[in-house]
C-alpha positions as a Markdown table, in Angstrom:
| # | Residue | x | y | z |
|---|---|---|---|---|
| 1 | Unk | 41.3 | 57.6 | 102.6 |
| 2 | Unk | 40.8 | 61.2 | 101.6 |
| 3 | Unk | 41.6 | 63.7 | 103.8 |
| 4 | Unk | 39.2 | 66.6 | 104.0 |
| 5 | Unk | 39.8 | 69.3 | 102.1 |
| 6 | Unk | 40.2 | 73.0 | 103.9 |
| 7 | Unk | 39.2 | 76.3 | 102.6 |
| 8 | Unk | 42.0 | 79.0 | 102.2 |
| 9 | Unk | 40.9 | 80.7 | 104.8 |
| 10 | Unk | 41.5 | 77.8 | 107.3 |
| 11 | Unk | 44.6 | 76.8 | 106.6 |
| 12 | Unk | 47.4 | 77.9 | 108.9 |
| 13 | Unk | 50.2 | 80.4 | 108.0 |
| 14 | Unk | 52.6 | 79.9 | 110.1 |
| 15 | Unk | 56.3 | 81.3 | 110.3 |
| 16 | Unk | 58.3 | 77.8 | 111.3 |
| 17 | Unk | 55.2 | 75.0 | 111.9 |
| 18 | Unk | 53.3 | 75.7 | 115.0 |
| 19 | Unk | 54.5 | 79.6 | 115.4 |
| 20 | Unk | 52.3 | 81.7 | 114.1 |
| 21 | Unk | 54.4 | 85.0 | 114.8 |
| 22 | Unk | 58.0 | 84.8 | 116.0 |
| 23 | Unk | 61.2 | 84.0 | 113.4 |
| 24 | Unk | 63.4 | 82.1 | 116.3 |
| 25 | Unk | 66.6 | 83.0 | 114.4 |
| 26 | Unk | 68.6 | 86.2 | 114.0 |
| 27 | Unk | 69.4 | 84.7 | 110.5 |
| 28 | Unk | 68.0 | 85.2 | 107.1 |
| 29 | Unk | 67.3 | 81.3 | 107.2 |
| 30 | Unk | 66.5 | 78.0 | 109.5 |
| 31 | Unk | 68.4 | 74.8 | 109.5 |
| 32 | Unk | 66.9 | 71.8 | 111.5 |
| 33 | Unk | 66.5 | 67.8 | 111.3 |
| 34 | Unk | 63.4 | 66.7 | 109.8 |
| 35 | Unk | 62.7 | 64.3 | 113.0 |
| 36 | Unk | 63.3 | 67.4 | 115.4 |
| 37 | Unk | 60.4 | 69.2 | 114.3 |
| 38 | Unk | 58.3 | 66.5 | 112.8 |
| 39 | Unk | 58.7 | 63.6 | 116.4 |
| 40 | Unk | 57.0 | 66.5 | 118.3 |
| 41 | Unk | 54.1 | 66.2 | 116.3 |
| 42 | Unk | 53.9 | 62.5 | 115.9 |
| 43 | Unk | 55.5 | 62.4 | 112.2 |
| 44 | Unk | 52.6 | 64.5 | 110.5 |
| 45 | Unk | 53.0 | 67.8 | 110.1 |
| 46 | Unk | 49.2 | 69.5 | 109.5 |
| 47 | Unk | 48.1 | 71.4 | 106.1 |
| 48 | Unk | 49.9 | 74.9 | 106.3 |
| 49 | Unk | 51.3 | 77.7 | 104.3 |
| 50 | Unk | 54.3 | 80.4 | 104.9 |
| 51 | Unk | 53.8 | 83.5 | 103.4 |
| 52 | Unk | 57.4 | 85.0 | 103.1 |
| 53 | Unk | 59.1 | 81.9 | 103.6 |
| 54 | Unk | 60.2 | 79.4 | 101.3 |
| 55 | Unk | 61.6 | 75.9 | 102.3 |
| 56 | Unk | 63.6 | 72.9 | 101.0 |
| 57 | Unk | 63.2 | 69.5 | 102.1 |
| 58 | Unk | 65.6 | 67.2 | 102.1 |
| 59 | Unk | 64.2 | 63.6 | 102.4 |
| 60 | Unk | 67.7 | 61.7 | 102.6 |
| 61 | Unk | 66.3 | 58.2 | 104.2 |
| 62 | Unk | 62.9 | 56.7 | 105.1 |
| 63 | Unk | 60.1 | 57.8 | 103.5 |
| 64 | Unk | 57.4 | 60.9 | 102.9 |
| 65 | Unk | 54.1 | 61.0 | 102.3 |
| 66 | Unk | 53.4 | 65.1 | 100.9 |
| 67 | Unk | 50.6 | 66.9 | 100.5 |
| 68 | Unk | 51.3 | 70.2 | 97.9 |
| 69 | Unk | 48.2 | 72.1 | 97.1 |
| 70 | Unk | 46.1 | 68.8 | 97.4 |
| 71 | Unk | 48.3 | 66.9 | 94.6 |
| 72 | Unk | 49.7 | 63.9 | 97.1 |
| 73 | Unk | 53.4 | 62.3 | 96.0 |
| 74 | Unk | 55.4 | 59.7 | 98.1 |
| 75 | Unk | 59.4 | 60.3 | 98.5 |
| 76 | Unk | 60.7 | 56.6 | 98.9 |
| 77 | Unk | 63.9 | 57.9 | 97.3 |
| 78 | Unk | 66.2 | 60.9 | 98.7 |
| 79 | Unk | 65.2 | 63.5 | 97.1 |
| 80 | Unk | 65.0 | 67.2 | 97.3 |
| 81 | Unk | 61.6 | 69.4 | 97.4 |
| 82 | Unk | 60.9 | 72.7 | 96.8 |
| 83 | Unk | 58.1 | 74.7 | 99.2 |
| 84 | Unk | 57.3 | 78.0 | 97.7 |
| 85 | Unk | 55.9 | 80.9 | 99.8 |
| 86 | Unk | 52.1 | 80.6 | 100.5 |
| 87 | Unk | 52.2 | 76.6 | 99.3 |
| 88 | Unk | 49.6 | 74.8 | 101.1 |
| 89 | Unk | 51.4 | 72.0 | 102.1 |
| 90 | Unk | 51.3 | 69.2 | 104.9 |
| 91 | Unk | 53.6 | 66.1 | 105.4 |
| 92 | Unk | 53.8 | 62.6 | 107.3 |
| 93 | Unk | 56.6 | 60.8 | 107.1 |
| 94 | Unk | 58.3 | 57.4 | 108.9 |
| 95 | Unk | 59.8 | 57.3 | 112.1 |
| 96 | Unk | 63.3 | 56.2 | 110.9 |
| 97 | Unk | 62.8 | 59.7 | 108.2 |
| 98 | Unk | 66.4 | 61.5 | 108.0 |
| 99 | Unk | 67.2 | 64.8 | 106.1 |
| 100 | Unk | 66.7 | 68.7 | 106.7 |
| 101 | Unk | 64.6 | 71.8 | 106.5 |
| 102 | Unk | 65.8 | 74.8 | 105.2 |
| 103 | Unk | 63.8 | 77.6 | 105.8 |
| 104 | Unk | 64.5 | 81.0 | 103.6 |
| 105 | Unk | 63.3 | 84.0 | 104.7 |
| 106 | Unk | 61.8 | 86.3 | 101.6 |
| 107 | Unk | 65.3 | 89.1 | 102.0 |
| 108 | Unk | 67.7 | 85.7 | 101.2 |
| 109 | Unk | 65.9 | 85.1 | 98.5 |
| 110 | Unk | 65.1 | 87.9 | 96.9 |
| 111 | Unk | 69.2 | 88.2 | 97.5 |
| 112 | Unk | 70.0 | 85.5 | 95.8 |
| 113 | Unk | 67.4 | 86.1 | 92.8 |
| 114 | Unk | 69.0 | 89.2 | 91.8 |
| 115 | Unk | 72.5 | 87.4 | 91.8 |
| 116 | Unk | 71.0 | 84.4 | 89.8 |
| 117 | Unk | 69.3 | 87.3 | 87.2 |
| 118 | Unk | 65.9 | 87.7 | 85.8 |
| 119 | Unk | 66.2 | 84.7 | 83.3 |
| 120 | Unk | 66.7 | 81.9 | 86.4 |
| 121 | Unk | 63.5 | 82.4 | 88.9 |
| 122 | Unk | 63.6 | 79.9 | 91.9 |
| 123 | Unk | 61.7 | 78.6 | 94.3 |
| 124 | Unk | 58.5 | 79.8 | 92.5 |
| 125 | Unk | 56.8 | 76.2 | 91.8 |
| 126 | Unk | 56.6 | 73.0 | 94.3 |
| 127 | Unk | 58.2 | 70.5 | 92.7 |
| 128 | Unk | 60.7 | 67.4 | 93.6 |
| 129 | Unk | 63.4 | 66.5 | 92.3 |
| 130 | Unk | 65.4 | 63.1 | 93.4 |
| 131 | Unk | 68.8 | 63.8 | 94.3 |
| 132 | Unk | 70.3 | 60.6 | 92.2 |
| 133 | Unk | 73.8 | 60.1 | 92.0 |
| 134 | Unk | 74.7 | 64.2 | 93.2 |
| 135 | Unk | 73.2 | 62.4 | 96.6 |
| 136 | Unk | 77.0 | 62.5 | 98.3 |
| 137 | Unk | 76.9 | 66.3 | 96.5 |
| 138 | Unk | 73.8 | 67.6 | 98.2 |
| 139 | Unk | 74.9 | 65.5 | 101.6 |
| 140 | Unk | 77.9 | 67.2 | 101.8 |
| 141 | Unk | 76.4 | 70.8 | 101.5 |
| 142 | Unk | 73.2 | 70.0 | 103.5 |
| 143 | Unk | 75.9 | 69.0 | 106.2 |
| 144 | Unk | 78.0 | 71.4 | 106.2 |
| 145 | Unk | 74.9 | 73.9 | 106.0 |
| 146 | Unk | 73.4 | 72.1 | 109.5 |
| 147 | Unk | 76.8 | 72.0 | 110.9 |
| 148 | Unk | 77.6 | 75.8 | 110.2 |
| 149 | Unk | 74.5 | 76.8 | 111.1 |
| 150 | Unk | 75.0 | 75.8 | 114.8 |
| 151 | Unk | 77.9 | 77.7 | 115.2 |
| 152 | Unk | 78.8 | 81.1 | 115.5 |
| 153 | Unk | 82.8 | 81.5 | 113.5 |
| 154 | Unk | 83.8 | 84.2 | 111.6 |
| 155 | Unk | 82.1 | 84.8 | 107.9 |
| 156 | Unk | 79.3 | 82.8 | 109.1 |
| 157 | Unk | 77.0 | 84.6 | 107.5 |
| 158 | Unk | 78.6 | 84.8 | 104.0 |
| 159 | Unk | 79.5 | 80.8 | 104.3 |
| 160 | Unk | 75.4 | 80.3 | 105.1 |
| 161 | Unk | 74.6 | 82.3 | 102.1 |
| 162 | Unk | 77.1 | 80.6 | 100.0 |
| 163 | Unk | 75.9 | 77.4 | 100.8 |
| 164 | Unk | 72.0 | 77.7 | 100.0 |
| 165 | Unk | 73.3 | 79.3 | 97.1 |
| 166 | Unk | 74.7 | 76.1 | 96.0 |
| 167 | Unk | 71.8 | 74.2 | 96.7 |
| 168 | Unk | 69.5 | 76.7 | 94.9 |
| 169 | Unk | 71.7 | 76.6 | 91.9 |
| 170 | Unk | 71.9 | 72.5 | 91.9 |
| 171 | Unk | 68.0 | 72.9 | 91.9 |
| 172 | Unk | 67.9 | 75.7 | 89.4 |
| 173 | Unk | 70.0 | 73.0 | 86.7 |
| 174 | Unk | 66.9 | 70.4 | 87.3 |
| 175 | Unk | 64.3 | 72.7 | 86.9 |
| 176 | Unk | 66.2 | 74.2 | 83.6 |
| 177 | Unk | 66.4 | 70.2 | 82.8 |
| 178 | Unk | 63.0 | 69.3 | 83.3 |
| 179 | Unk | 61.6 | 72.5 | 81.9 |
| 180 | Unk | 58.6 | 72.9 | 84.6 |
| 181 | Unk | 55.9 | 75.6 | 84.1 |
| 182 | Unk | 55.9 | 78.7 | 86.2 |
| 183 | Unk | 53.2 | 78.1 | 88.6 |
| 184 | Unk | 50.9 | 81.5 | 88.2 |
| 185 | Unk | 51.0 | 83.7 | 91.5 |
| 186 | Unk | 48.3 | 85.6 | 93.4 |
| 187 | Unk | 48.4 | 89.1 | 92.8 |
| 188 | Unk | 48.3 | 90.0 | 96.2 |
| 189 | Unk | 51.4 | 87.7 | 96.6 |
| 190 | Unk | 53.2 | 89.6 | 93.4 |
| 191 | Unk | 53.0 | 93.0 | 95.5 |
| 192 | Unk | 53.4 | 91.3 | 98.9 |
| 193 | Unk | 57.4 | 90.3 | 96.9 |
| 194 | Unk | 57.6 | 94.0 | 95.9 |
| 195 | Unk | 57.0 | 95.2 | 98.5 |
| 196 | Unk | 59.9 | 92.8 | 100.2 |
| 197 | Unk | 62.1 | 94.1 | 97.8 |
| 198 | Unk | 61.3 | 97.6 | 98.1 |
| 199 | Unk | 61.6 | 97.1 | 101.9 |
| 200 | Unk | 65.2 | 95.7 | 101.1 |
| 201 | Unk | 66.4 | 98.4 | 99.4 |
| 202 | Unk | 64.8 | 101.5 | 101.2 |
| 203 | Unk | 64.4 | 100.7 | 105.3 |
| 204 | Unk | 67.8 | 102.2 | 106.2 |
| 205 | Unk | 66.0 | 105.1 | 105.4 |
| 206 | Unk | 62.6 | 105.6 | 106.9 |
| 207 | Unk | 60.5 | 105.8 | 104.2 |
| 208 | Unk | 56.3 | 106.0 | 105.1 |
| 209 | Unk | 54.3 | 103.4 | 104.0 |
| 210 | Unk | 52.6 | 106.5 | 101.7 |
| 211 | Unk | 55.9 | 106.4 | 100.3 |
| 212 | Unk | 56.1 | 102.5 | 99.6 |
| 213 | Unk | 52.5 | 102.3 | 98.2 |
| 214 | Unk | 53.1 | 104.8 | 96.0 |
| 215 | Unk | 56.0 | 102.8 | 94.6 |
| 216 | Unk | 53.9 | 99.9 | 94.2 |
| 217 | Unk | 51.3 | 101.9 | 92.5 |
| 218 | Unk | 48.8 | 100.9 | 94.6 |
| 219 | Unk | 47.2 | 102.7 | 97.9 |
| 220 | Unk | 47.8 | 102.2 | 101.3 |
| 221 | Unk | 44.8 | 100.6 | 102.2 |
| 222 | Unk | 45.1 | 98.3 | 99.8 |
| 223 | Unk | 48.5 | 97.6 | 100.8 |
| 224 | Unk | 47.7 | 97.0 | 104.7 |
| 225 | Unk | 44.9 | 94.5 | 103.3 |
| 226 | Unk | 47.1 | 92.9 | 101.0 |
| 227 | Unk | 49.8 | 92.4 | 105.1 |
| 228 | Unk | 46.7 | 91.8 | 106.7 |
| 229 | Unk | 45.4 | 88.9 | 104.3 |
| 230 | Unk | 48.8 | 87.1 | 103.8 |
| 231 | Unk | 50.8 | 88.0 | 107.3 |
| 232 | Unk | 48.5 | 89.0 | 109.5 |
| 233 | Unk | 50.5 | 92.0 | 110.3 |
| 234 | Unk | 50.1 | 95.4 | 109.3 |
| 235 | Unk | 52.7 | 97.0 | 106.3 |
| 236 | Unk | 54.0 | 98.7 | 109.4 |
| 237 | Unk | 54.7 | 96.0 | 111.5 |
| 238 | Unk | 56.6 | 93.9 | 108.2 |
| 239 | Unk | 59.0 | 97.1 | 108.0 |
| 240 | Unk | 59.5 | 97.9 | 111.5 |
| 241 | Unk | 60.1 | 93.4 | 111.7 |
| 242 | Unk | 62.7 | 94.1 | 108.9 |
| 243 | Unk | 64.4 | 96.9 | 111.2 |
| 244 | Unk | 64.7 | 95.4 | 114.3 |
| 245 | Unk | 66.2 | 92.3 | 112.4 |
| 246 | Unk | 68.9 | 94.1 | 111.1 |
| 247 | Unk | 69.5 | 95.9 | 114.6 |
| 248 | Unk | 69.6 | 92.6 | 116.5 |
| 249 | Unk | 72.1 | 90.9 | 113.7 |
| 250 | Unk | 73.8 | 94.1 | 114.2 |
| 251 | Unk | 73.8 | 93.8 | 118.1 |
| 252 | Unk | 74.8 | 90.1 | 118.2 |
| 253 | Unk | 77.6 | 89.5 | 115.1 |
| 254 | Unk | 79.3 | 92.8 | 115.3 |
| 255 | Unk | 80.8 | 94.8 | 117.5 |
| 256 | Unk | 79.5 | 98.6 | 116.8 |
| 257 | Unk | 78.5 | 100.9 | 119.5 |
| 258 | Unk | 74.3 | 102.1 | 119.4 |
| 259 | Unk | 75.6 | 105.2 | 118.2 |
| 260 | Unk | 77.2 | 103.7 | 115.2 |
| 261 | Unk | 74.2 | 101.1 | 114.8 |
| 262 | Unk | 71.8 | 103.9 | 115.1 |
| 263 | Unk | 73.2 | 105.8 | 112.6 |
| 264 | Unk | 73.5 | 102.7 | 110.1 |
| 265 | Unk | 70.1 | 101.8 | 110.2 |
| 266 | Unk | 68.9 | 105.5 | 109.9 |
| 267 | Unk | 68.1 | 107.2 | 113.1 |
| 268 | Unk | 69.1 | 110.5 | 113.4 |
| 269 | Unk | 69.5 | 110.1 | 117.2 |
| 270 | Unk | 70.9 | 107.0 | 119.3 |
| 271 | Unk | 67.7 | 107.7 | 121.4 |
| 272 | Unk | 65.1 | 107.3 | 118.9 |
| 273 | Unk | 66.5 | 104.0 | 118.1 |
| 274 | Unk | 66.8 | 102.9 | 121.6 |
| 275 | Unk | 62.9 | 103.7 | 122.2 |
| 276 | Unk | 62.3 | 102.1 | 118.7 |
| 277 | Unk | 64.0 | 98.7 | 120.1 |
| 278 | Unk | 62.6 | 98.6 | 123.3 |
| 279 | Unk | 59.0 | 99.4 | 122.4 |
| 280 | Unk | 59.2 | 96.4 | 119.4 |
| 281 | Unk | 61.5 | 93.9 | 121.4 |
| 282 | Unk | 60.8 | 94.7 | 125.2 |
| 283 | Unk | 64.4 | 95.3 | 125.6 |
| 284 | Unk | 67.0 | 98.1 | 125.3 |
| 285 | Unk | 70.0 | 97.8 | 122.4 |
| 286 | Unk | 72.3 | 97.1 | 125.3 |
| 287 | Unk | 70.2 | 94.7 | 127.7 |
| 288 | Unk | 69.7 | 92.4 | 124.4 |
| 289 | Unk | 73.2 | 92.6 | 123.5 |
| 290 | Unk | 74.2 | 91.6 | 127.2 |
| 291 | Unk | 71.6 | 89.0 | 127.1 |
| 292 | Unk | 72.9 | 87.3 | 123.9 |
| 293 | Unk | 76.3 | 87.6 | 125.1 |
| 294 | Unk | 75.7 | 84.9 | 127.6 |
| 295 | Unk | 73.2 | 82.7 | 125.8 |
């Protein structure tokens, strides 16, 4: 049977599937089970996109049935799949399905682009690639990626980043093997990356979104249609998102005062920043850093 096709326009974008707005992690990435996302919606996830996520799949047992930009391919062997950002994509697998998500948000990767170089882009094309006899390989690391993901240790953070690096590069030798096309982008996409990057490099210091258009070459109206389209956010909102990430990783994994977060993330007063974080989050700098201390 063929399943109906959907415009564009209808399909979904979702952050993880089934929340349309909030990233539930304080982390540049999301670890979970295939079946503990997938058994609450009956083993079918719907048609859907990301648009500054990207996600790995890791079918280690049972089977998948995949949907990528309406081309359909069946995993009956573990194998590994790459989800680019804004991929329509949908999946229904079998109840006794084992494996992982990994869920990169568009900072991580951009990260771990620029220390992979120009001449190694990843994560650009949906593709799969079965794991073969590097299946004990990608087990360990998807493991110990799930395990250290539930914790909170010391160099967390660098060990999490360390780890999707190794799976990116693993997939980065079979895409060099296989030799697979560069899918082409949408434009609105392309500046939607830059303007990731640019964000990156350039929120500690409170630049205007004249500023950041102007970078990009393009205007500011333009640039809010481009957030708009894609995010359903404003260009305002994805840098303000980008800020208050940063404060709350700041809040919960180290141990600097407002004050010295404050000044770190640009503020020229501790006040301004408190009013910043309450007005985006609902809560002061130190109610949320109370409130995670006894999650």
């Amino acid at each position: 049977m063929t399943t109906p096709q959907l415009a564009s326009q209808d399909i979904p974008v979702y952050k993880l599937y089934g929340e349309a707005f909030a990233w539930p992690t304080l982390d540049l990435m999301h670890c979970e089970s295939i079946p503990e996302r997938s058994r609450l919606y009956v083993w079918e996830i719907g048609r859907h996109r990301h648009a500054d996520l990207a996600q790995l799949l890791y079918v280690r047992q049972g089977t998948a049935d995949l949907d990528i930009e309406g081309r359909h391919t069946r995993i009956e062997t573990p194998s590994m799949l790459i989800v680019p950002p804004m991929c329509v994509h949908g999946f229904r697998f079998s109840e006794n399905v084992d494996g992982y998500v990994f869920t990169l948000a568009l900072p991580l990767l951009e990260r771990i682009q620029q220390e992979l170089g120009a001449n190694h882009p990843m994560l650009l094309t949906p593709e799969c690639y079965p794991v073969g006899p590097d299946k004990g390989y990608i087990d360990m690391l998807s493991d110990t990626l799930n395990r250290e993901y539930q914790t909170v240790a010391p160099a967390r953070d660098l060990l999490l980043r360390s780890l999707t690096s190794a799976l990116i590069v693993w997939l980065g030798r079979q895409i060099l093997q296989e030799k697979t096309p560069e899918a082409p982008r949408d434009r609105g996409q392309l500046y939607l990356s830059a303007f990731a990057r640019l964000i990156e490099a350039q929120y500690r210091d409170h630049w205007s979104i004249q500023q950041y258009a102007d970078r990009l070459g393009i205007t500011t109206t333009h640039l809010n249609t481009i957030c708009r389209r894609v995010l359903n956010l404003t260009a305002l909102d994805v840098l303000h998102q980008r800020v208050v990430l940063e404060a709350k990783r700041s809040l919960v994994y180290t141990t600097l005062g407002i004050n010295e977060i404050a000044d770190l993330l640009g503020f020229s007063e501790a006040t301004y920043f408190t009013r910043f974080f309450k007005r985006l989050t609902g809560f002061t700098p130190k109610d949320f850093r109370n409130t995670r201390s006894t999650d």
